[in-house]
Structure formats: structure tokens, C-alpha cells
C-alpha positions in Angstrom: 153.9 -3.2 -156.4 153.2 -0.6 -154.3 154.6 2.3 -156.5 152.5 0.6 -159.6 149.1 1.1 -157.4 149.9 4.6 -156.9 149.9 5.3 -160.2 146.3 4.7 -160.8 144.8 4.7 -157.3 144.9 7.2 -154.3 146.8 5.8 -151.1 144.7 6.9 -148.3 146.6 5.2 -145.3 149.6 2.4 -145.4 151.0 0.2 -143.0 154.1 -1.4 -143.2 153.7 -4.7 -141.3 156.2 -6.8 -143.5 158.9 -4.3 -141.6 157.2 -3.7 -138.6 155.2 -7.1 -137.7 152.2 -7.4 -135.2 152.6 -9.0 -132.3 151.4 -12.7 -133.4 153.9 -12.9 -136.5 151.6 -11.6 -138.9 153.7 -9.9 -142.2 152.2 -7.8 -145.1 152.1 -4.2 -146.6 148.5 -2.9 -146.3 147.3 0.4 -148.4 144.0 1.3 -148.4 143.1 3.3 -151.6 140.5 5.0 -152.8 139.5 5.2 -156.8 136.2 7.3 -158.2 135.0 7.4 -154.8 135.2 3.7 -153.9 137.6 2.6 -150.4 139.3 -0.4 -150.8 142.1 -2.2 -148.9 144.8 -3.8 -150.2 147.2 -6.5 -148.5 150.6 -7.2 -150.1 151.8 -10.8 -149.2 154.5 -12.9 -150.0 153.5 -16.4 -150.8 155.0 -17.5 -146.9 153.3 -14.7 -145.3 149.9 -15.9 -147.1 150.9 -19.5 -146.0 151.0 -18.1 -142.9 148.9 -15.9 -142.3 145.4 -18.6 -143.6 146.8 -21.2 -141.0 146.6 -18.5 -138.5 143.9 -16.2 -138.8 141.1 -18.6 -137.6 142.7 -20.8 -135.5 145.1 -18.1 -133.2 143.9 -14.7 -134.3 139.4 -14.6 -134.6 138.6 -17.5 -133.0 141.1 -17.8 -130.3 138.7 -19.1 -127.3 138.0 -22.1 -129.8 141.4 -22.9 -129.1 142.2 -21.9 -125.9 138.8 -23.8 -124.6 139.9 -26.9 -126.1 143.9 -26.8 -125.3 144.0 -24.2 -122.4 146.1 -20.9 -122.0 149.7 -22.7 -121.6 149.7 -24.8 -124.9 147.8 -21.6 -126.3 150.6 -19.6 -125.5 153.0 -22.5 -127.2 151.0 -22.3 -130.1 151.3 -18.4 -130.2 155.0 -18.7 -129.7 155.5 -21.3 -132.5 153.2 -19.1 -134.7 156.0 -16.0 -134.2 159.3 -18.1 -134.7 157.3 -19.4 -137.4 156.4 -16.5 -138.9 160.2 -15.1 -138.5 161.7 -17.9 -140.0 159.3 -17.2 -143.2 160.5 -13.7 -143.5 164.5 -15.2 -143.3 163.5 -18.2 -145.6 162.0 -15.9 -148.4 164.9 -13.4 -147.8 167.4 -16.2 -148.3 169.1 -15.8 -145.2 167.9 -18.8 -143.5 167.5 -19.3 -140.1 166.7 -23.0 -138.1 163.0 -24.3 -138.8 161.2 -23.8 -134.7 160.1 -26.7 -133.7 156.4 -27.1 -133.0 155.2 -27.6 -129.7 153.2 -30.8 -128.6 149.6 -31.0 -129.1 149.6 -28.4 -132.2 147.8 -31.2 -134.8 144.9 -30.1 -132.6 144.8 -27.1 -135.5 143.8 -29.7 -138.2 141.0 -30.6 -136.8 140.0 -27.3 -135.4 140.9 -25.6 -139.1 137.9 -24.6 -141.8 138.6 -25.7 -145.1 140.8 -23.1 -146.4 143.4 -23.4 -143.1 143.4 -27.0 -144.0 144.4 -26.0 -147.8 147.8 -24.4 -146.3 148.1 -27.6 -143.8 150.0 -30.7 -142.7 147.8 -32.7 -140.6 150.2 -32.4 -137.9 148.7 -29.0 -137.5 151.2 -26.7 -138.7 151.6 -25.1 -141.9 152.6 -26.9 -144.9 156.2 -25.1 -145.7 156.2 -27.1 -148.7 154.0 -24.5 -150.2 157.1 -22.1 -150.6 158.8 -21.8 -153.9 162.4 -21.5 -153.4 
């Protein structure tokens, strides 16, 4: 996909974070481009690492002290951990090469009813993301 925007758009700047993830988990190939003068970024995602990445932007990533005010910094930090095995066992799951579903730590479902409408569209109630989303 990348090679068919560079026909028809400049890449500016690229970062590989489906390789090289951020710290929380977070997966994707970004380019921003630039066409007749216009800037524009562009995020690459699998179908996991959009899952993914909607359950978590609100609730762990921009509005963090939400979360952390209501659960505190050690189940925060459970959360945070979850969200990383989580996101690692996305990347093996859509890779094929499989590796054990992480268990989520107590007190997650706390998410649901923290989540906006469009976390709650990737969602189980229990609070974590609904991996029957995923195609096979």
C-alpha cells in the first residue's frame, strides 16, 4: 500500500511503528504526504491494530488521568501491561504465528463504562477489546 501511495503522492516523513512499536503497544505505518500543496497523514492499520488501537486511544493513551483517577496508578499500570501483551499477541495472531491470549487483569470492565461510543463499538463489556472482530 505504501509503494501504491508513492506513486501519486510525495512522502514527506514515515514511520514504521508496525516494526518498531511505541511503548503502549500501539502498531501502524504512518506517511505523511503531501499532494498540490496539501499535508496530509496517513496511518496504515491492520484490522487488529485498528481494533486495538480505538479501545486504546481514549481510555490509556489521551485521557489517561480519567482512568488513573478512577482505578489508581497500580491497576493503571495493569491495564497498560495488558494493553502491550495485547497488542503483541495481535501482531502474532494476524501474522499466523500465534502466541497465548494475556489474560486481563481484574477491574479492566471499568473501560466499558469509561469508553465513548466508538471504543465501545470495538468492545466486550468486560472492558477489553472484542477479538472477535478479527478475520482469520
Amino acid at each position: 500500500v505504501r509503494k501504491e501511495i508513492a506513486k501519486d503522492f510525495q512522502v514527506i516523513e514515515e514511520d514504521n511503528f508496525y516494526a518498531n512499536p511505541k511503548a503502549i503497544g500501539y502498531r501502524a505505518y504512518h506517511l505523511d504526504i503531501s499532494f498540490e500543496n496539501i499535508m496530509a497523514e496517513v496511518q496504515l492499520r491492520t484490522t487488529g491494530m485498528d481494533i486495538w488501537s480505538t479501545w486504546n486511544h481514549d481510555l490509556l493513551y489521551k485521557d489517561k488521568e480519567k482512568v488513573l483517577a478512577r482505578v489508581g496508578k497500580e491497576k493503571f499500570e495493569a491495564f497498560e501491561d495488558y494493553s502491550r501483551k495485547l497488542s503483541e499477541y495481535i501482531y502474532h495472531y494476524e501474522l499466523g504465528t500465534p502466541i497465548p491470549l494475556p489474560e486481563p487483569p481484574a477491574g479492566i470492565s471499568v473501560l466499558w463504562e469509561l469508553a465513548d461510543d466508538d471504543a465501545k463499538k470495538v468492545m466486550t463489556p468486560e472492558g477489553i477489546p472484542n477479538l472477535k472482530l478479527l478475520v482469520p
